[in-house]
C-alpha positions as CSV (number, residue, x, y, z in Angstrom):
1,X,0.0,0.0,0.0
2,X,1.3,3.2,-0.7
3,X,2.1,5.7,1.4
4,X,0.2,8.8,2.0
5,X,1.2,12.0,0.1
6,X,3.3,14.6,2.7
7,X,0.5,17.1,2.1
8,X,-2.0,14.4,3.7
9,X,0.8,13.4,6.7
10,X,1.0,17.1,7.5
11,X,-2.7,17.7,7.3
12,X,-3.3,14.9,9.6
13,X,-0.2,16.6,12.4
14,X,-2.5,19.9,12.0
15,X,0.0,22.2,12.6
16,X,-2.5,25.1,13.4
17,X,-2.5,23.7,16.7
18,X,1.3,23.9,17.5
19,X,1.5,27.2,18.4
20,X,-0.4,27.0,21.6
21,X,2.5,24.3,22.6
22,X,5.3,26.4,21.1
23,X,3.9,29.1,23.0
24,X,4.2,27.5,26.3
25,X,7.9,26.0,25.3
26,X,9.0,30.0,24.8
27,X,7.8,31.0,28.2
28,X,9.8,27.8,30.0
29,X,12.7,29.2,27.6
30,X,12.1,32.9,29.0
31,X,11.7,31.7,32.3
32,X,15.4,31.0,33.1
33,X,18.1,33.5,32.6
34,X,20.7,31.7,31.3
35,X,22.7,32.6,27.5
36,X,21.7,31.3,24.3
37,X,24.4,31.8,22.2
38,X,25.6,27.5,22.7
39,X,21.8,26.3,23.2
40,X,20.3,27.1,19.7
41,X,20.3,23.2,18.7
42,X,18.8,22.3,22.2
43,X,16.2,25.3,22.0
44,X,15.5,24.5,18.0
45,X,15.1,20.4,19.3
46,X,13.2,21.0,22.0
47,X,10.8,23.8,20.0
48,X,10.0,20.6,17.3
49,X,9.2,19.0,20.2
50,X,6.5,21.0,21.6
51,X,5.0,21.1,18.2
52,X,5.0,18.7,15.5
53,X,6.3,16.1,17.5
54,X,4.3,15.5,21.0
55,X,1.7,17.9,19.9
56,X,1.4,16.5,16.4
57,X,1.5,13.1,17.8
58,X,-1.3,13.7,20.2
59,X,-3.5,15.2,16.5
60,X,-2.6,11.9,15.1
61,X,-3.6,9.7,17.6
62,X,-7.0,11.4,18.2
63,X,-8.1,11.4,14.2
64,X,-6.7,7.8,14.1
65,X,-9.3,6.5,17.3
66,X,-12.1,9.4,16.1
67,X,-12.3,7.8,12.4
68,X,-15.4,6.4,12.7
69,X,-16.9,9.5,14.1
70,X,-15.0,11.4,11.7
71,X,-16.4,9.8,9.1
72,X,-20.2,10.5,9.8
73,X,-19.2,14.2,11.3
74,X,-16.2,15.3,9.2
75,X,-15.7,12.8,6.4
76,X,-13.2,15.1,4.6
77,X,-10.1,14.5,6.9
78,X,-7.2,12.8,5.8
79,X,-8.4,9.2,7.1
80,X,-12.1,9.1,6.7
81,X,-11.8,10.4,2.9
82,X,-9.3,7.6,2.1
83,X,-6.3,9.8,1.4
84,X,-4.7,8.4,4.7
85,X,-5.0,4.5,3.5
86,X,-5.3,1.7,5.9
87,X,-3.6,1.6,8.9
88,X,-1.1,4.7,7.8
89,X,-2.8,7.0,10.6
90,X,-1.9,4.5,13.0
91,X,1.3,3.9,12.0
92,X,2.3,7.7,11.9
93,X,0.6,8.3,15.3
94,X,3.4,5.4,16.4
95,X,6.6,6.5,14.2
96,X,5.8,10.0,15.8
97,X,6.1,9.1,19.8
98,X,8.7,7.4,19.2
99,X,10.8,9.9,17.3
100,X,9.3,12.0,20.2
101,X,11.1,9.9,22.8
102,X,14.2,9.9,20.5
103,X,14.7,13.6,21.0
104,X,13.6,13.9,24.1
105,X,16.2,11.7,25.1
106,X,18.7,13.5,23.3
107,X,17.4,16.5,25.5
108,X,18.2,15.5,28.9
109,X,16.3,13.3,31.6
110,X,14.0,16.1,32.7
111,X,12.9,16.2,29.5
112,X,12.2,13.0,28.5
113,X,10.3,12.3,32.1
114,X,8.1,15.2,30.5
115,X,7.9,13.8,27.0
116,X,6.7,10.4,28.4
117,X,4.0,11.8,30.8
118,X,2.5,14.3,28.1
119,X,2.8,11.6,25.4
120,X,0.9,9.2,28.1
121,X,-1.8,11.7,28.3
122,X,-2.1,12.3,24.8
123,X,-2.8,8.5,24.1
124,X,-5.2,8.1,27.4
125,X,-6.9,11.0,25.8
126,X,-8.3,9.5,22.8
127,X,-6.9,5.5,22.9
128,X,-9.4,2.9,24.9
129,X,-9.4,1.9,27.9
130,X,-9.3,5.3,29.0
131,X,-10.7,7.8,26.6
132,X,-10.6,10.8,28.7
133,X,-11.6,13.0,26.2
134,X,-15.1,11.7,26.6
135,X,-15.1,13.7,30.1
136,X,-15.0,17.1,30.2
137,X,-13.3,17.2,34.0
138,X,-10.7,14.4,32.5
139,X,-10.2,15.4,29.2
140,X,-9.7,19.4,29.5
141,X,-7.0,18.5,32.1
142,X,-5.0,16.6,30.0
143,X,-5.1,19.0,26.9
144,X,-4.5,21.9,29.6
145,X,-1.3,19.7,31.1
146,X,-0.2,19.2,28.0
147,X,-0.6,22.9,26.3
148,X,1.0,24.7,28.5
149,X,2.6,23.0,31.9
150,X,4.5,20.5,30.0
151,X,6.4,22.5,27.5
152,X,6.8,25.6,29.8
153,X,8.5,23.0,32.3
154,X,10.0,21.3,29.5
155,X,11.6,24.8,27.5
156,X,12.8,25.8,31.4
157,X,14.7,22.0,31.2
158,X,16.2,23.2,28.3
159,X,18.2,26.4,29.5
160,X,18.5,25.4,33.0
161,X,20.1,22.0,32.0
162,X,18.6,20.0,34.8
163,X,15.0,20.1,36.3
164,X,13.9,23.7,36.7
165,X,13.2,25.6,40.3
166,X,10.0,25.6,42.3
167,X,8.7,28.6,41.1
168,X,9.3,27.9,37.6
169,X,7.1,24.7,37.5
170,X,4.4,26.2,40.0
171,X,3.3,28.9,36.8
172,X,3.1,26.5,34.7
173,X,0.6,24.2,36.6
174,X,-1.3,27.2,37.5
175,X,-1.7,28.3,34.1
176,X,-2.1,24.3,33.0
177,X,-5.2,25.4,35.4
178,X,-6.6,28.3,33.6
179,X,-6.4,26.5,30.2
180,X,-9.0,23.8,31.3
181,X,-11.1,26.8,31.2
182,X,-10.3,27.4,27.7
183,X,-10.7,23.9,26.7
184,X,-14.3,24.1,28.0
185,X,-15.2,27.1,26.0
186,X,-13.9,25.0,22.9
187,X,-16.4,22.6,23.3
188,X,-19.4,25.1,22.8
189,X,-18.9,24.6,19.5
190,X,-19.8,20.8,19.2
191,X,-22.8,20.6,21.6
192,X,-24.8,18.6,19.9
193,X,-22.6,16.3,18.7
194,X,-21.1,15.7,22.1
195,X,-24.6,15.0,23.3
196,X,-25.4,12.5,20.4
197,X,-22.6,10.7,20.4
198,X,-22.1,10.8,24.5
199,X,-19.3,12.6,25.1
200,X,-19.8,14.2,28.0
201,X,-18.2,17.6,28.2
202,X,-18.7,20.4,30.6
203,X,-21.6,22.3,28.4
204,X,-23.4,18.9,28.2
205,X,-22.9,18.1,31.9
206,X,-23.6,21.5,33.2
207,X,-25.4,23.4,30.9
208,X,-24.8,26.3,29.0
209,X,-24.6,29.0,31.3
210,X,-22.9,27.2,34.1
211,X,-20.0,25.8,32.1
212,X,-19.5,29.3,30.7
213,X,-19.4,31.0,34.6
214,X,-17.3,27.9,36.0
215,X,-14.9,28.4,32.6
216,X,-14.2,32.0,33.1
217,X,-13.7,31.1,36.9
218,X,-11.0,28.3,36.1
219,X,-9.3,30.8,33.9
220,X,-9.0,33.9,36.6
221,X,-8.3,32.1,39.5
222,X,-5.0,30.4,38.7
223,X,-3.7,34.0,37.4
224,X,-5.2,35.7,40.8
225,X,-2.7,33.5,42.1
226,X,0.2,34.3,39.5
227,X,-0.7,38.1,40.3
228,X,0.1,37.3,44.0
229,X,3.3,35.2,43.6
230,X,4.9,38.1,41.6
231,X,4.2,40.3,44.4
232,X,5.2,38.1,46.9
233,X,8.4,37.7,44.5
234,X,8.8,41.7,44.1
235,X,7.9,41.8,40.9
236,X,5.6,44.4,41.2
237,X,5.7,45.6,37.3
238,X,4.7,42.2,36.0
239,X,2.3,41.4,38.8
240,X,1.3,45.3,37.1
241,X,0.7,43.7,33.8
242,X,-0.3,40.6,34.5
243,X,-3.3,42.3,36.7
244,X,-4.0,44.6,33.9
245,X,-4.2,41.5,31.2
246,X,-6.3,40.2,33.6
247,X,-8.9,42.9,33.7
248,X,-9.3,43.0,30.1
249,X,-10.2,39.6,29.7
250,X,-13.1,40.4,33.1
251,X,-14.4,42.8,30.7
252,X,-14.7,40.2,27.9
253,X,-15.8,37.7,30.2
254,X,-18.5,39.8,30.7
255,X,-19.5,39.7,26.9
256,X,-19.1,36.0,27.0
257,X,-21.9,35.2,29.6
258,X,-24.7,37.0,27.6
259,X,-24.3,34.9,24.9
260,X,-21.6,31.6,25.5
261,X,-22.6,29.7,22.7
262,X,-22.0,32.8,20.2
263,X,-19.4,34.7,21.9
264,X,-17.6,31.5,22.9
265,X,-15.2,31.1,19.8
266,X,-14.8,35.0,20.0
267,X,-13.7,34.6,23.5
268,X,-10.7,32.0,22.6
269,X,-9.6,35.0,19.6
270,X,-9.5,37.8,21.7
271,X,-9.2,36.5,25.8
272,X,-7.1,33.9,25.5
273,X,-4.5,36.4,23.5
274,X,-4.8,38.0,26.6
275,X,-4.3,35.3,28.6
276,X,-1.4,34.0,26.7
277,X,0.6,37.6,26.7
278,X,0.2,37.0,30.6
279,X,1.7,34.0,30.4
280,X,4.9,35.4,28.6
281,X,4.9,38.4,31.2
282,X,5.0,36.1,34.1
283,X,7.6,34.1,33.0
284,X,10.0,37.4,32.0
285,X,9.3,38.1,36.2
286,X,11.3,34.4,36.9
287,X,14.5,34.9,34.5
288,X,16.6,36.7,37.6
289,X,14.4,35.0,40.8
290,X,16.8,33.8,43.2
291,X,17.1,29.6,42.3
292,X,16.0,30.3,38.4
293,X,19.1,31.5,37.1
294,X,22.2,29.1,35.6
């Protein structure tokens, strides 16, 4: 059987989703204060990482055990349309963690401790037994964890050479926190499907309006948090920003809850920019903390 056309493999990877990953690598990169000028393989490595390889991996494993959904709700992409023959999607999702492991490796133990947890979750997420993407309380964690904790903790392994300082990897699970609230307003936009095919995430569970209020909660109270740790820190001009980041999205928040199920798309455009640009603030605030710096 031939193999699928590169335009099809790279379809299947989605790369549109990368950046949220890449994102979170470039804060753990930020985060430590240490020179770049020997670490541009290590910091190019561990960016492919983030992206096309864990993340990528993850896209490829959930199309691969979503096909026969896919086929009914989205029969266009690369597997249900045939232009990802047999078992190919399968096979990529596997060539992929293990070239992910591969470099990993290459990057240092921290990393690869990372690289096995977040590829774990990635297969728990869509491969049975587990399937946590079928709850919203399970699944949004995982994505969250694997947005943004892991490759923030896994760019700060990078500089730092060795696993990175307390404070380092408690903003990245607090903002692993917030993004479950982002994964929740995502899921506004298949509703109905979740509900016919029993996938049962927040908006089905809860409702409308109650996800939407518990979302925007998730998302503000892990940076309430990062607000007072930069304080605490004497960092008073990032807690600054950080605060006023934080307001803007409260006044888009307040958008969002008249309307979730049409604002909620427009809310993960403009808010989570927001959110993310506080994310890169915080982690500027860390670069000369005492027990950051190499």
């Amino acid at each position: 059987m031939l193999a699928p056309a590169p335009a099809t493999i790279l379809e299947l990877l989605k790369p549109i989703t990368w950046f949220a990953p890449m994102w979170a690598f470039l804060c753990g990169l930020v985060s430590i204060n240490a020179p770049y000028s020997d670490r541009w393989g290590l910091v190019i490595a561990g960016t492919l990482l983030a992206g096309p390889l864990v993340c990528g991996t993850s896209q490829a494993v959930n199309d691969w055990f979503d096909r026969h959904v896919d086929a009914i709700n989205e029969p266009n992409r690369p597997i249900p349309s045939g232009r990802m023959p047999g078992r190919w999607g399968l096979y990529i999702a596997c060539i992929f963690t293990l070239l992910s492991l591969l470099v990993a490796w290459l990057l240092g133990p921290a990393v690869l401790a990372a690289a096995i947890f977040g590829l774990a979750l990635a297969w728990a997420y869509s491969a049975p037994p587990f399937r946590l993407k079928l709850n919203g309380w399970a699944g949004n964690a995982a994505v969250g964890l694997c947005y943004e904790g892991l490759p923030w903790f896994t760019g700060a392994a990078v500089m730092s050479g060795a696993m990175p300082a307390a404070p380092v990897i408690l903003l990245a699970a607090l903002y692993s926190v917030g993004a479950h609230g982002i994964m929740t307003l995502n899921d506004f936009k298949s509703i109905e499907g979740d509900t016919k095919m029993g996938v049962a995430s927040l908006p089905v569970q809860l409702g409308v309006d109650t996800s939407a209020k518990l979302a925007c909660v998730v998302m503000a109270a892990p940076q309430i948090v990062v607000i007072a740790l930069l304080a605490h820190w004497q960092r008073p001009w990032h807690a600054l920003i950080v605060s006023a980041l934080l307001i803007g999205q409260g006044a888009l928040m307040w958008r969002l809850l008249k309307d979730p199920r049409k604002y909620a798309i427009w809310y993960n455009a403009t808010g989570t920019t927001l959110y993310v640009l506080g994310m890169l603030a915080a982690a500027f605030a860390l670069r000369n903390l005492p027990g950051t710096m190499t």
